[in-house]
N, CA, C and O atoms as CSV, one atom per row, in Angstrom:
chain,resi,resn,atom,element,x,y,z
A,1,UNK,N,N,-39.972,-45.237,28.602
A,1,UNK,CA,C,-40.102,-43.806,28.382
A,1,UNK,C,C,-38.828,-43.085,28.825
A,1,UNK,O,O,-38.300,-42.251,28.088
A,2,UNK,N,N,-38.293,-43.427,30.119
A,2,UNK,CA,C,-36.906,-43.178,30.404
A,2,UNK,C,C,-35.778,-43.210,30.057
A,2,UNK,O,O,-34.977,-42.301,30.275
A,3,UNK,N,N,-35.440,-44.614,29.259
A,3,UNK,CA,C,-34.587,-44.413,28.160
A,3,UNK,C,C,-34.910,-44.217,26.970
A,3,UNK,O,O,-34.293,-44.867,26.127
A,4,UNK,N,N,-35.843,-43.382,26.571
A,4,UNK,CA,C,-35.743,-42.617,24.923
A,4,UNK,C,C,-35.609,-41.565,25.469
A,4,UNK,O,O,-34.953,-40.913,24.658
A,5,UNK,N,N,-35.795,-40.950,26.318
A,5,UNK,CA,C,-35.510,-39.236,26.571
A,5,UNK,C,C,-33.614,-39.497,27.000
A,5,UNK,O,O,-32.862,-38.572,26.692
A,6,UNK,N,N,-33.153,-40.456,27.520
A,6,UNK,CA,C,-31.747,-40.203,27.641
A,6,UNK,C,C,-31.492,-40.714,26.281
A,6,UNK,O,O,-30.833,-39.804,25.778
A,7,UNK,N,N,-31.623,-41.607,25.420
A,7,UNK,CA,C,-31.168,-41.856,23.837
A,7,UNK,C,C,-31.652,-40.520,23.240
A,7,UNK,O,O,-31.345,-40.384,22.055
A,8,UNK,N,N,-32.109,-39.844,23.609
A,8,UNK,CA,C,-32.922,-38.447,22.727
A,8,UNK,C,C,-31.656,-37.432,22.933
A,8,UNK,O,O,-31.098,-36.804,22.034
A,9,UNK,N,N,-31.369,-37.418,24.169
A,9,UNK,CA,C,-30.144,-36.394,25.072
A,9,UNK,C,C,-29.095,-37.033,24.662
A,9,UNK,O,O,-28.376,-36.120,24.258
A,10,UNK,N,N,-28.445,-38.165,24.476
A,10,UNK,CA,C,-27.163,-38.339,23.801
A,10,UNK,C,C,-26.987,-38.028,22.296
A,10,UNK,O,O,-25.998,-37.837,21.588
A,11,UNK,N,N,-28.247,-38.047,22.087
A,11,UNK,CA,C,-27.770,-37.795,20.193
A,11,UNK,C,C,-27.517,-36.082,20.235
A,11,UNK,O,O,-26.924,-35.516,19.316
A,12,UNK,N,N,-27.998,-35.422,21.309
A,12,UNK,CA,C,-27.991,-33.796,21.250
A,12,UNK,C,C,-26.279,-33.609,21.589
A,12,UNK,O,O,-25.611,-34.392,22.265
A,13,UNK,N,N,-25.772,-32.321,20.908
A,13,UNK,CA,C,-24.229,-32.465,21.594
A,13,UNK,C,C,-24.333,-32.188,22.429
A,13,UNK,O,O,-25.240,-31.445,22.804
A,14,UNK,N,N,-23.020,-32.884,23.467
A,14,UNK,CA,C,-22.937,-32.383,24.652
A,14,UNK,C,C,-22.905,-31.515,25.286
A,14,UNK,O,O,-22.918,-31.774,26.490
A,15,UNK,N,N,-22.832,-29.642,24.791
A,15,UNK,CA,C,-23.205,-28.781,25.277
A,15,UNK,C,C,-24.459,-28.486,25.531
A,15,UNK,O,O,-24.809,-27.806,26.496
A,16,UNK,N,N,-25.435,-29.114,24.449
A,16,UNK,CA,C,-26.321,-28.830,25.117
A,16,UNK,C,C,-27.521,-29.094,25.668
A,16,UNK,O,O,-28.646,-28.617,25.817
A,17,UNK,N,N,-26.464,-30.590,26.059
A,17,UNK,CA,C,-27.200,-31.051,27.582
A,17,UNK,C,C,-26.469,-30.719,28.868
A,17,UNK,O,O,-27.002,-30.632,29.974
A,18,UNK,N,N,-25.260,-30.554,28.607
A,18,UNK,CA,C,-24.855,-29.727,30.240
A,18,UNK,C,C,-25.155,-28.330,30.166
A,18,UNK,O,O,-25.399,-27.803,31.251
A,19,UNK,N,N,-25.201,-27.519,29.032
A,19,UNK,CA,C,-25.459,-26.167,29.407
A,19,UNK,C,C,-26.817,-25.985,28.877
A,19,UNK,O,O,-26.814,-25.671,27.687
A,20,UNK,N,N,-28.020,-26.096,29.436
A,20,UNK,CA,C,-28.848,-25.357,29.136
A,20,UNK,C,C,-29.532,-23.971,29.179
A,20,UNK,O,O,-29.835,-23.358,30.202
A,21,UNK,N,N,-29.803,-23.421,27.392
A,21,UNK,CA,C,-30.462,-21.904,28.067
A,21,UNK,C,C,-29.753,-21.433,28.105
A,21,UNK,O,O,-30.022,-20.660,29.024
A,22,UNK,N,N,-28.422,-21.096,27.638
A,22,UNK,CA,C,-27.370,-19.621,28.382
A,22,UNK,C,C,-28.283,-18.445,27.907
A,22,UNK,O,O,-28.337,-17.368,28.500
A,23,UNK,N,N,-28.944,-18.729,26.864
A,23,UNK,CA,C,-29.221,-17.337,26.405
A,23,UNK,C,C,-27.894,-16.680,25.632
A,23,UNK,O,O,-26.910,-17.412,25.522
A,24,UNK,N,N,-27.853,-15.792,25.280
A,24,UNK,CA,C,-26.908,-14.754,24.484
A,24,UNK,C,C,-25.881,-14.748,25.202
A,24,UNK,O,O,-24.849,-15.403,25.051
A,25,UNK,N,N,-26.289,-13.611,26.419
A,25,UNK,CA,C,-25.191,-13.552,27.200
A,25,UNK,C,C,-24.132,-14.226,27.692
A,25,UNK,O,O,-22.967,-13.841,27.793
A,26,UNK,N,N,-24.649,-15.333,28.014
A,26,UNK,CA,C,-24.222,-16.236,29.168
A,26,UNK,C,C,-23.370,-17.396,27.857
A,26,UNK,O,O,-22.679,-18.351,28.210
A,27,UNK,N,N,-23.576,-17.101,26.651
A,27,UNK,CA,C,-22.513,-17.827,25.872
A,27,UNK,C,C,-21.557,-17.097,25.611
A,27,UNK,O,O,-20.584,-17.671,25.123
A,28,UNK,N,N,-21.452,-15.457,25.847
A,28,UNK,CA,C,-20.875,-14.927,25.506
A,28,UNK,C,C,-20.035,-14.439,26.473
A,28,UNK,O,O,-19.045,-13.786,26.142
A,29,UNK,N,N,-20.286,-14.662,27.608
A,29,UNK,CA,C,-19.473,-14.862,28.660
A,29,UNK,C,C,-18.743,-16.014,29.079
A,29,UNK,O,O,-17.680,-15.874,29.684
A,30,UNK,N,N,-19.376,-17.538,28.723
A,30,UNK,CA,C,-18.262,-18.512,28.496
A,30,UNK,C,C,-17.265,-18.222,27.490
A,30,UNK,O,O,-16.090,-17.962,27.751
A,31,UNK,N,N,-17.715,-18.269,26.459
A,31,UNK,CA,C,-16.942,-17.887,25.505
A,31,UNK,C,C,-15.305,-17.244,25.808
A,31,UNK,O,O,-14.153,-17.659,25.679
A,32,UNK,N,N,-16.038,-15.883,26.323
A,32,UNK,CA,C,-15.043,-14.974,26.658
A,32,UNK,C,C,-13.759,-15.229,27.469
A,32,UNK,O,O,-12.599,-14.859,27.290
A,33,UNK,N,N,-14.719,-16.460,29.023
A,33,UNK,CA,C,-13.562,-17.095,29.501
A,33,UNK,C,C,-12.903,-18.080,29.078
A,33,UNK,O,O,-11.824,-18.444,29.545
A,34,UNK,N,N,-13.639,-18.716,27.936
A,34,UNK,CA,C,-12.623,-19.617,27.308
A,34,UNK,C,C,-11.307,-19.342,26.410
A,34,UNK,O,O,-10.303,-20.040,26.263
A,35,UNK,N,N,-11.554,-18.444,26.016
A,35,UNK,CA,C,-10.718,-17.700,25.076
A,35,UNK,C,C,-10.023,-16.703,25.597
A,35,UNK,O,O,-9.376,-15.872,24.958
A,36,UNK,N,N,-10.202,-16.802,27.310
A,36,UNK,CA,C,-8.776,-15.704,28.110
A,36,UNK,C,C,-8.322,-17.256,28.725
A,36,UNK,O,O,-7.117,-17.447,28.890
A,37,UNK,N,N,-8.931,-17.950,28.935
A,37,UNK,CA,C,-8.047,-19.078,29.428
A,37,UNK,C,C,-6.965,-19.801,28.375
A,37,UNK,O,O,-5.801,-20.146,28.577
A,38,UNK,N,N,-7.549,-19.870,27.530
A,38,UNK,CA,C,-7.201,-20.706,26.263
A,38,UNK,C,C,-5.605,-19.564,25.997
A,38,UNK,O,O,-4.499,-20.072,25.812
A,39,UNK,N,N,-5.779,-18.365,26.026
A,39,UNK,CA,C,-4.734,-17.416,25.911
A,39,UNK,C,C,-3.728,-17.337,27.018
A,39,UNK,O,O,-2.499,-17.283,27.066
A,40,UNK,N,N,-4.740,-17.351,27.921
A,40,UNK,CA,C,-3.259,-16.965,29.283
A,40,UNK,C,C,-2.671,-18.520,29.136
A,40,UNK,O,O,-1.660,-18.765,28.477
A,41,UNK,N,N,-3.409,-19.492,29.808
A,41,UNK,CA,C,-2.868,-21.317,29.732
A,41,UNK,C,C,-2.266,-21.223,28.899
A,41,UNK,O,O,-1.139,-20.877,29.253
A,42,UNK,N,N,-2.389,-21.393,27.386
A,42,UNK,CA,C,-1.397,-21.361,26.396
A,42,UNK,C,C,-0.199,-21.068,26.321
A,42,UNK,O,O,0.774,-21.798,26.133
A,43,UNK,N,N,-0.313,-19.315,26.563
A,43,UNK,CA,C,1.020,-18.626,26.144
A,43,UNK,C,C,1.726,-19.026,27.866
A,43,UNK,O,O,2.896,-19.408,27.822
A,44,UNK,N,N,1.056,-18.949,29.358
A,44,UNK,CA,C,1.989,-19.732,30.327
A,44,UNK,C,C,2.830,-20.821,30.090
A,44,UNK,O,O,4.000,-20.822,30.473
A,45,UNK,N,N,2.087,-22.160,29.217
A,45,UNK,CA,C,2.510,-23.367,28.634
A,45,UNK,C,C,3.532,-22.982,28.249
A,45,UNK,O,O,4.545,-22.977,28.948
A,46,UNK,N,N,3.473,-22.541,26.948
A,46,UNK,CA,C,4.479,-22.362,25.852
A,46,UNK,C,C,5.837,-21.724,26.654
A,46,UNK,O,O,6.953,-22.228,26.523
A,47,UNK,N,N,5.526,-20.345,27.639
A,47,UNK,CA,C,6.805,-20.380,28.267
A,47,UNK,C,C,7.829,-21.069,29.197
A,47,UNK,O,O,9.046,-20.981,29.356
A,48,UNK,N,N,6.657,-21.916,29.839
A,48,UNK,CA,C,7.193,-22.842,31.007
A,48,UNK,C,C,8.080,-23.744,30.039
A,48,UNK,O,O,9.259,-23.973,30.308
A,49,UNK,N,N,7.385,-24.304,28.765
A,49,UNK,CA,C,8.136,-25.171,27.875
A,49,UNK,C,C,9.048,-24.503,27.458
A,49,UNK,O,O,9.906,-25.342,27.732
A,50,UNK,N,N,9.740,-23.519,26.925
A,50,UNK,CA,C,10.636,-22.522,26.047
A,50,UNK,C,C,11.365,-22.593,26.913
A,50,UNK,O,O,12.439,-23.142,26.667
A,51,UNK,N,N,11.076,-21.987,28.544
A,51,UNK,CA,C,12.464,-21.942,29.065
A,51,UNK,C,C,12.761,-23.030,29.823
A,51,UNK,O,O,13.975,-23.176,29.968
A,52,UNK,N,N,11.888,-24.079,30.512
A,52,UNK,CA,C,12.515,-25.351,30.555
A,52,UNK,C,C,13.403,-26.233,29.638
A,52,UNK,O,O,14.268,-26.992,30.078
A,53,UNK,N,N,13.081,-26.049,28.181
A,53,UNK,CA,C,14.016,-26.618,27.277
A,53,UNK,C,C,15.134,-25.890,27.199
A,53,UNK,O,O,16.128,-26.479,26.773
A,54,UNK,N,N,15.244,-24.672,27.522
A,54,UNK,CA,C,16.204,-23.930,26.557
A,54,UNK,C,C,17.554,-23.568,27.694
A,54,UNK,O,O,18.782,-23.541,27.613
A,55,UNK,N,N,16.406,-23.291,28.880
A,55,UNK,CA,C,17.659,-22.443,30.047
A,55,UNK,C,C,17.740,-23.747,31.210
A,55,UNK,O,O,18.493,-23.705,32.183
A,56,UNK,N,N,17.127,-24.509,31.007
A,56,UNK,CA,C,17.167,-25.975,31.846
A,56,UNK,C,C,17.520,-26.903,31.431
A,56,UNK,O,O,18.055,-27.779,32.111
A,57,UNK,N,N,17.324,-26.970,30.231
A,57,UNK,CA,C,17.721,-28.628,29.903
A,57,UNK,C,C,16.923,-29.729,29.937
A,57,UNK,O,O,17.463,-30.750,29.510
A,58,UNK,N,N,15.539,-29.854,30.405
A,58,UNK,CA,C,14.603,-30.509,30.768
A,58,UNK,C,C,14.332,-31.109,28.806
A,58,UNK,O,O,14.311,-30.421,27.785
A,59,UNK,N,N,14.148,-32.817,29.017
A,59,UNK,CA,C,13.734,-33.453,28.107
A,59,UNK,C,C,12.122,-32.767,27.681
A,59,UNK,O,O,11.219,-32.401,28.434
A,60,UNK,N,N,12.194,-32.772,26.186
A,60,UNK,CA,C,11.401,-32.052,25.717
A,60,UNK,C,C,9.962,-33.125,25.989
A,60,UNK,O,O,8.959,-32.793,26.622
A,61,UNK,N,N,10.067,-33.715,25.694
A,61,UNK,CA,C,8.522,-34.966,25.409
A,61,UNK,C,C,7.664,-34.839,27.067
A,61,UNK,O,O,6.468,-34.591,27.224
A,62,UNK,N,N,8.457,-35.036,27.904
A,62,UNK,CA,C,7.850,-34.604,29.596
A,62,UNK,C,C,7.691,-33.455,29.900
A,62,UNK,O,O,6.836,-33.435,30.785
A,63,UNK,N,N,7.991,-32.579,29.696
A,63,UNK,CA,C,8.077,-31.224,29.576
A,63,UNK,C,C,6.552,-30.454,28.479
A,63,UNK,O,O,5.616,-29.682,28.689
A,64,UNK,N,N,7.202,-31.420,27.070
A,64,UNK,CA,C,5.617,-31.119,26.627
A,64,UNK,C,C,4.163,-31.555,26.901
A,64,UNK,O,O,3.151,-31.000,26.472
A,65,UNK,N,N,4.248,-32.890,27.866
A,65,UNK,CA,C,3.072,-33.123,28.161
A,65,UNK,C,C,2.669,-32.401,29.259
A,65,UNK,O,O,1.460,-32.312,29.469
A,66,UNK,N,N,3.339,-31.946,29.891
A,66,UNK,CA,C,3.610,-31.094,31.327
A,66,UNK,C,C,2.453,-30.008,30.870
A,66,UNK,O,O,1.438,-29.711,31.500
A,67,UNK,N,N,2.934,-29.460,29.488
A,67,UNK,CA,C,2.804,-28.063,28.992
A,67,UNK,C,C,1.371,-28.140,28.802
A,67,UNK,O,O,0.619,-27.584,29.603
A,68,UNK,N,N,0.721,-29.101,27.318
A,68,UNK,CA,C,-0.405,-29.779,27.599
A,68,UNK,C,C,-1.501,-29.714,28.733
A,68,UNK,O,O,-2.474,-28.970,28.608
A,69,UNK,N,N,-1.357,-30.350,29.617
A,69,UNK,CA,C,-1.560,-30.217,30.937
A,69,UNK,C,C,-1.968,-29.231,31.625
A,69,UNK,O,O,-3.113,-29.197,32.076
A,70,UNK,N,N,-0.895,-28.068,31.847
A,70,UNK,CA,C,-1.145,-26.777,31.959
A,70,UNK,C,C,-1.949,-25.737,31.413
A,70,UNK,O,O,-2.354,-24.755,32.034
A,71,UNK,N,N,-2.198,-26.061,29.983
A,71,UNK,CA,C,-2.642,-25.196,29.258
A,71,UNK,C,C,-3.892,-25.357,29.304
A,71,UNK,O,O,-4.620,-24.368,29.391
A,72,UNK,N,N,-4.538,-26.944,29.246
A,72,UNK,CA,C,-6.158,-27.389,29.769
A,72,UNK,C,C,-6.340,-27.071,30.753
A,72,UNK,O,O,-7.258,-26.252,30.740
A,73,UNK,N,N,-5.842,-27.311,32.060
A,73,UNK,CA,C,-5.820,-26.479,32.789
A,73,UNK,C,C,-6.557,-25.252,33.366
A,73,UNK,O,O,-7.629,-25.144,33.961
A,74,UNK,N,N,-5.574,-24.326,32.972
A,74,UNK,CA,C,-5.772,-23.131,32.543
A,74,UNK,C,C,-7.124,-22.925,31.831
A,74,UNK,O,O,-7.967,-22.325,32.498
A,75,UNK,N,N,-7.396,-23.228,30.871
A,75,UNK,CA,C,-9.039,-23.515,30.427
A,75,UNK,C,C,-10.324,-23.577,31.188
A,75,UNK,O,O,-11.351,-22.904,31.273
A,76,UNK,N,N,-9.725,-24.913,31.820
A,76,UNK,CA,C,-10.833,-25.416,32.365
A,76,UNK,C,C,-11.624,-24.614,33.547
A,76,UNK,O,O,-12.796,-24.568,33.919
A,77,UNK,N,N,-9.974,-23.795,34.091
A,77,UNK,CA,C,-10.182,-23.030,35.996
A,77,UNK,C,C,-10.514,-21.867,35.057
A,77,UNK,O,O,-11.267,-21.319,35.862
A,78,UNK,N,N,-10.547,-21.130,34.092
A,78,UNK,CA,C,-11.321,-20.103,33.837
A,78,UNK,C,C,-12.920,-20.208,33.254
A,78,UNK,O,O,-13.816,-19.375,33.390
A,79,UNK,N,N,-12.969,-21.755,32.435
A,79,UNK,CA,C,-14.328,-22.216,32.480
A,79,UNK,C,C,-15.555,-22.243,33.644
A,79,UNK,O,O,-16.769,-22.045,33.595
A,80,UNK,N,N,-14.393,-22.669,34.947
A,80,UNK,CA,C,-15.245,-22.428,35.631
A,80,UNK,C,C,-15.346,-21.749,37.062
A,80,UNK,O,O,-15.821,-21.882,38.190
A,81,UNK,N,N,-14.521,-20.874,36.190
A,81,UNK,CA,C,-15.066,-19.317,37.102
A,81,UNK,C,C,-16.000,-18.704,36.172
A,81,UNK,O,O,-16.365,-17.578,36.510
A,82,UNK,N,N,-16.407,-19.089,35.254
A,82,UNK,CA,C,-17.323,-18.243,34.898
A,82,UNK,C,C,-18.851,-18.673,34.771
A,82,UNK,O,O,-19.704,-18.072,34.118
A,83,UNK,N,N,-19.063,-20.034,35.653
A,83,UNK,CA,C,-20.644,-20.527,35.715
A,83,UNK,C,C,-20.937,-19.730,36.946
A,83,UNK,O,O,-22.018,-19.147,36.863
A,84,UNK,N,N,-20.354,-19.556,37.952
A,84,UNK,CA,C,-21.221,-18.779,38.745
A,84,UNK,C,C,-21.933,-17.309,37.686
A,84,UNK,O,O,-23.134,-17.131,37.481
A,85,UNK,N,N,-21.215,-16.758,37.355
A,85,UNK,CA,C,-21.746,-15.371,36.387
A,85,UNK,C,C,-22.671,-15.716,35.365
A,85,UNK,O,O,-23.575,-14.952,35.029
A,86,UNK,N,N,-22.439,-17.105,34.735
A,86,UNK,CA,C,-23.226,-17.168,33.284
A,86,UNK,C,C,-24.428,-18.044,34.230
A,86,UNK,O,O,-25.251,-18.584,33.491
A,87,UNK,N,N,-24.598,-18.207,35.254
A,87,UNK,CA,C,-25.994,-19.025,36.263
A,87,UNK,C,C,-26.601,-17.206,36.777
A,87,UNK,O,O,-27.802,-16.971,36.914
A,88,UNK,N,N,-25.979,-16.590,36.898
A,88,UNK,CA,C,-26.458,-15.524,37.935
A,88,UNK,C,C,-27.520,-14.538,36.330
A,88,UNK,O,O,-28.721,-14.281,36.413
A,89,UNK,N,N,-26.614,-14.181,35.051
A,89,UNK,CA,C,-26.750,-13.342,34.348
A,89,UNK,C,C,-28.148,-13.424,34.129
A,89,UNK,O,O,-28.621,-12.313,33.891
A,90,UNK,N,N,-28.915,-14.275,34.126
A,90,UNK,CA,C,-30.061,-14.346,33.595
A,90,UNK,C,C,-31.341,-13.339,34.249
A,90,UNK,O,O,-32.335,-12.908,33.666
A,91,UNK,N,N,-30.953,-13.169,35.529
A,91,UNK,CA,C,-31.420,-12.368,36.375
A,91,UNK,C,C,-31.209,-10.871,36.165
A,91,UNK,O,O,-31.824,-10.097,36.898
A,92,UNK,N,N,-30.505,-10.467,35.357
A,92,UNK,CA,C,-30.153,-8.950,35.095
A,92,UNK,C,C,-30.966,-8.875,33.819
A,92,UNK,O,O,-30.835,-9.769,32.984
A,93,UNK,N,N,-31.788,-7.875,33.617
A,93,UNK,CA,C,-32.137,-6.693,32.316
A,93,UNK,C,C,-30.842,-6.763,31.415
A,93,UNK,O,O,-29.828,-6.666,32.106
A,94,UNK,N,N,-30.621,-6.888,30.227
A,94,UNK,CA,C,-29.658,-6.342,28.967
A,94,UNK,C,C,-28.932,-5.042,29.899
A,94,UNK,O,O,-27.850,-5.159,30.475
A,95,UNK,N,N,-29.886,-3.646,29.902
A,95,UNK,CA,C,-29.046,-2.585,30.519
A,95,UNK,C,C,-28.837,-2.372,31.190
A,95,UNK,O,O,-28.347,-1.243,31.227
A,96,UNK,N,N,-28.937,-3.187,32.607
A,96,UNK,CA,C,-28.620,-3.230,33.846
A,96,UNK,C,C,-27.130,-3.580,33.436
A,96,UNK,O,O,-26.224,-2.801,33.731
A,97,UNK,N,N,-26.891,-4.739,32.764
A,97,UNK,CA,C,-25.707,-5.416,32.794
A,97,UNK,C,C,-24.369,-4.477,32.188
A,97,UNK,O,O,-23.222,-4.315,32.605
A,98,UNK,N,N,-24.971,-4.056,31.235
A,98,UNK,CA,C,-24.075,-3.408,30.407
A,98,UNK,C,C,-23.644,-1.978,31.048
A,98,UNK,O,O,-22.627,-1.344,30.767
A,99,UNK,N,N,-24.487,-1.680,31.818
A,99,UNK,CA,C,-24.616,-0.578,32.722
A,99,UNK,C,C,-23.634,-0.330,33.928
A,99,UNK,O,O,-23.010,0.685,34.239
A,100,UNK,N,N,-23.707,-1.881,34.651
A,100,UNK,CA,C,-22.739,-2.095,35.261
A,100,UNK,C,C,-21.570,-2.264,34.896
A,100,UNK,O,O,-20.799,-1.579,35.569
A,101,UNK,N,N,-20.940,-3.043,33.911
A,101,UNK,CA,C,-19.853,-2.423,33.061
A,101,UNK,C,C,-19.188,-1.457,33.061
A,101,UNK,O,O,-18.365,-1.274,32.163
């Protein structure tokens, strides 16, 4: 019985067996930090790479995995700053939240 409920949970994607339930909000608040991480990491990357190649001299291929690196990164530490908020949200009313805003 134990392993068909985990063969049941691997065929589901992996979001959503680690995130269960966000509800609306609470995807829309990952979301949100994924897509300021994904922006700030990125465009940090891209400059650390631009001016390491350009005003340093630094070999491009180490430098780009460097960048890589950084930019997941960046992702990931805004991913998860935002489970404490998308664990807490569920507890607020719609206009409480928006209220606070």
């Amino acid at each position: 019985m134990q392993d068909r409920r985990l063969d049941e949970q691997l065929d589901e994607p992996l979001a959503a067996v680690l995130l269960p339930q966000l509800g609306q909000r609470g995807e829309l608040v990952l979301l949100e930090a994924l897509g300021l991480g994904l922006l700030g990491g990125g465009t940090g990357a891209l400059a650390g790479f631009v001016l390491g190649v350009v005003m340093l001299s630094v070999p491009a291929g180490p430098l780009a995995l460097a960048s890589v690196v950084a930019g997941v990164g960046g992702v990931m530490a805004a991913a998860l700053a935002s489970l404490l908020p998308v664990s807490q949200i569920k507890r607020f009313a719609a206009p409480g939240v928006l209220a606070a805003e």
